[in-house]
N, C-alpha and C positions, 0 to 999 in steps of 0.2 A: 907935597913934594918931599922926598926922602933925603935927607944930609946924609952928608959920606959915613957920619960915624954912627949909623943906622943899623941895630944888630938885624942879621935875616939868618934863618935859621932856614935847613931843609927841609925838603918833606920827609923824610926818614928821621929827623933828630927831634919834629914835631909828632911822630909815628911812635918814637918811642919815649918820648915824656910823656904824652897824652895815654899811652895804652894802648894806641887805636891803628888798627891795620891802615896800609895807604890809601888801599882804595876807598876805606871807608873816608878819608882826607878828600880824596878827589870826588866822590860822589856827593860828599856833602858842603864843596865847592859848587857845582851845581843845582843845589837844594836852594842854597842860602846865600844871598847877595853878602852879604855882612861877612863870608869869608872869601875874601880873594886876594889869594897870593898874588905878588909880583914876577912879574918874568923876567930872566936875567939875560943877559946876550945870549947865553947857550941856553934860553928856551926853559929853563929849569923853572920850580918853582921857587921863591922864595918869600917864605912866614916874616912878615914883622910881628914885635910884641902886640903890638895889635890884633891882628888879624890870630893869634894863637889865642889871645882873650875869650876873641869869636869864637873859635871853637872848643874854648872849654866853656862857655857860655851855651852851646848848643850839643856838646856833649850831655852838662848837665842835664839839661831840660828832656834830652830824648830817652839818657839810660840813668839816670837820678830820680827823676821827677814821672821818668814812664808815660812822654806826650810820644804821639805820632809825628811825622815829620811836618804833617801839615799844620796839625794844634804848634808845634814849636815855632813854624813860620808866620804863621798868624800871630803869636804872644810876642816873636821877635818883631814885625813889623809895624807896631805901634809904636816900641821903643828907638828902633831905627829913626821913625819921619821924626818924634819928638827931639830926638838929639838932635837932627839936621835942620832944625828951624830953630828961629834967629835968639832965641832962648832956650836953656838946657830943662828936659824935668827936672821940677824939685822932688824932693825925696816923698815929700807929702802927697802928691799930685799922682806918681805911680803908687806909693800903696793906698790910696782913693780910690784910682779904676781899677786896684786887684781885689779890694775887698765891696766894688760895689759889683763886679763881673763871679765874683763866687758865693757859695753860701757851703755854710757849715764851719765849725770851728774846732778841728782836731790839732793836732798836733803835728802830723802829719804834713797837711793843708799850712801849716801856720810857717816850717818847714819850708816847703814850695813858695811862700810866697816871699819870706824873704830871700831867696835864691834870687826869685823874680826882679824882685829890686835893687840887689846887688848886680843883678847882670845889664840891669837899666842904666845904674851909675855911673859900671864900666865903659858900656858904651859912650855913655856920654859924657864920659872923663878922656875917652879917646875921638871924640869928636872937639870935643875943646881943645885938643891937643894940637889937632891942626888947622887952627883959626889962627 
């Protein structure tokens, strides 16, 4: 539930902090559970700090990290069920399944992975947020 002194931001003010054309906003609304604006009486979208998280979470992953939408969906929706169950990942725990799901050791990779688990955090720093 939102309290009044809830910042929301628009799709345009999120459009252009992120870099990111709208559509690309609204398309990948419907890509990705993890971003969904709120609707305001006139129908508008509006961003909490949250949900901009999300998409610079899934920004990173698609034009940083160079996954497809669906490799992002799938890396994202592990870290989703794990925040939303009744203990948060430890920090241990996601990079366990990121370095037991890859191989190789570049820098690069090393890179991605902790993105990976900075974006795990997040989420479940804003999952804790509303308990």
């Amino acid at each position: 539930m939102a309290d009044a002194e809830t910042v929301h931001y628009s799709i345009t003010e999120v459009a252009n902090m992120l870099e990111v054309p709208q559509h690309v906003l609204r398309m990948w609304e419907c890509q990705f559970a993890s971003i969904s604006p709120v609707r305001g009486q006139n129908g508008r979208r509006a961003y909490t700090a949250e949900t901009v998280s999300a998409v610079r979470i899934v920004q990173e992953l698609l034009h940083e990290d160079g996954l497809t939408l669906a490799q992002a969906r799938q890396k994202l929706k592990g870290y989703v069920s794990a925040s939303t169950s009744s203990a948060p990942p430890t920090v241990s725990s996601v990079q366990d399944s990121l370095l037991d799901s890859s191989s190789g050791a570049n820098a690069t990779h090393d890179t991605a992975q902790l993105r990976a688990v900075l974006a795990a955090l997040e989420i479940a720093s804003a999952a804790l947020a509303h308990q």
